[in-house]
C-alpha positions as CSV (number, residue, x, y, z in Angstrom):
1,X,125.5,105.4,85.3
2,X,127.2,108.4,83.6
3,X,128.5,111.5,85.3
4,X,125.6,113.1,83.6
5,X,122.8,111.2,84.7
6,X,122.4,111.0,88.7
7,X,119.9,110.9,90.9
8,X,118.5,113.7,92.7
9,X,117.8,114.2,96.0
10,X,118.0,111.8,99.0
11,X,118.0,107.8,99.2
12,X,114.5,107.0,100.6
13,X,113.9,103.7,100.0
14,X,115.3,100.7,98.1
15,X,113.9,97.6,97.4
16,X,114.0,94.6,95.0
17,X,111.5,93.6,91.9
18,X,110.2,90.3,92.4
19,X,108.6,87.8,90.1
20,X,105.0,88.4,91.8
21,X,105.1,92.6,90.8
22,X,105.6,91.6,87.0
23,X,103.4,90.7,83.8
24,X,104.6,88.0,81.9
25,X,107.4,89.3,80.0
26,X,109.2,90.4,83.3
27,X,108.3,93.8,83.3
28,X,107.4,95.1,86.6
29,X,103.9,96.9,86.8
30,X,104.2,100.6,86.7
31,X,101.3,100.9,89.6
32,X,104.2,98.8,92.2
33,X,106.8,101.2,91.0
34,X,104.5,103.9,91.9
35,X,103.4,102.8,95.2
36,X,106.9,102.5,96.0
37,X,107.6,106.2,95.4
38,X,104.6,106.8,97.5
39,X,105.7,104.7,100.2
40,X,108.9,107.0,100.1
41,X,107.2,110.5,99.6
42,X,105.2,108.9,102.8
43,X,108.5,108.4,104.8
44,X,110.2,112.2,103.8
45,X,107.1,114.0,104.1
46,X,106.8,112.6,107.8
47,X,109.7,112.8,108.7
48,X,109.3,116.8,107.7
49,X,105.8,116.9,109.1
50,X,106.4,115.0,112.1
51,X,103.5,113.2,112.1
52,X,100.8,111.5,110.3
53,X,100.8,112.2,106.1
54,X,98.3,111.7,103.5
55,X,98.9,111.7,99.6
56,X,96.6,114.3,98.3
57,X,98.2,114.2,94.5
58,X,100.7,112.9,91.9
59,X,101.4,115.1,89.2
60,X,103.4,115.2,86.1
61,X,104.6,111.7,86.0
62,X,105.6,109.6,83.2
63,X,107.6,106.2,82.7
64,X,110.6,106.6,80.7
65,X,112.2,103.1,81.2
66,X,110.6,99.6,82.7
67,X,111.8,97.9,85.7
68,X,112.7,94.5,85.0
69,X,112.7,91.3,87.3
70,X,115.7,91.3,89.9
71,X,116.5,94.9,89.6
72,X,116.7,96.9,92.8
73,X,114.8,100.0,93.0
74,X,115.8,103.3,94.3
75,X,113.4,106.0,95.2
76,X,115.0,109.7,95.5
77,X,112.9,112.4,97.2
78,X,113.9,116.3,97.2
79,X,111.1,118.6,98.8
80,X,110.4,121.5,96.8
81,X,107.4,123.2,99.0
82,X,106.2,123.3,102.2
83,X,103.3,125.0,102.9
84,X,100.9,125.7,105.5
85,X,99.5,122.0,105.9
86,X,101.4,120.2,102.6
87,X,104.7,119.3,101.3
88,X,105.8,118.8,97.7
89,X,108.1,116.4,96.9
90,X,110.0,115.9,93.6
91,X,110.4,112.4,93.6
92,X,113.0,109.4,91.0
93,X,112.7,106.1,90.4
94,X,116.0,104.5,89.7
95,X,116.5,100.8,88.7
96,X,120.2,99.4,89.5
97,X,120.0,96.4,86.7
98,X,123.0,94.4,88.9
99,X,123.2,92.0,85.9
100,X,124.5,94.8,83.4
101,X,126.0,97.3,86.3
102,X,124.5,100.2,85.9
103,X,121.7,102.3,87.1
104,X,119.1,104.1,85.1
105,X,116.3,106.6,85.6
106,X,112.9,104.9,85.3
107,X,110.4,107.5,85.9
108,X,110.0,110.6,88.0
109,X,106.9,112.6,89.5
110,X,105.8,115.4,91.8
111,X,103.8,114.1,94.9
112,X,102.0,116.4,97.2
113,X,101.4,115.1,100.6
114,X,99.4,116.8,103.1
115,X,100.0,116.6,107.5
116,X,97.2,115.5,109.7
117,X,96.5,115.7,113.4
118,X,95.4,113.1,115.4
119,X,91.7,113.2,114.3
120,X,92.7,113.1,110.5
121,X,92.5,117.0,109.8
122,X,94.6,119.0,108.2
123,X,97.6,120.1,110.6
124,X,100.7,123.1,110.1
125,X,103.7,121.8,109.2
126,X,106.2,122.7,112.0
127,X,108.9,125.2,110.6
128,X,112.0,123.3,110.5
């Protein structure tokens, strides 16, 4: 990793590609990657909501490099927005290839998340 290229925003989650989220050549399915930055816009927009979450939307998202085999992912999430009843997260998927020592930027998207009360409506997000 260069001085230039860093993650933004904060650690949410990290977790290793396994044999059983790959195609045959080894590279790791871009739908796992992509539940895995949901699982973390999940976590952060919770933790911000204070409750229950829902996705409501991924935007703008595109792969730039695969996840191979044994690399450990690391899912970054910054919130942009909150609003009334959502939160918009800017959210990076980083590989750390242990085998060559360095960590690159796979993909990145925008994921809007939206709180719900206990009966699955649409709740205000508590002001910090």
């Amino acid at each position: 990793m260069t001085d230039a290229a860093k993650p933004t925003g904060e650690l949410t989650l990290r977790t290793l590609a396994m044999p059983g989220d790959a195609n045959p050549a080894g590279d790791i399915f871009g739908g796992w990657v992509m539940a895995q930055m949901d699982l973390a816009s999940g976590i952060r927009a919770a933790e911000r909501a204070r409750g229950r979450v829902v996705t409501a939307a991924v935007k703008e998202m595109a792969f730039e490099l695969p996840v191979k085999i044994g690399d450990t992912l690391s899912v970054y999430t910054d919130i942009e927005r909150v609003g009334r009843t959502s939160i918009t997260l800017r959210v990076e998927a980083w590989a750390h290839r242990s085998r060559y020592n360095q960590q690159e930027k796979v993909t990145a998207g925008t994921f809007i998340m939206v709180a719900l009360d206990e009966d699955g409506r649409p709740k205000v997000v508590p002001r910090e």
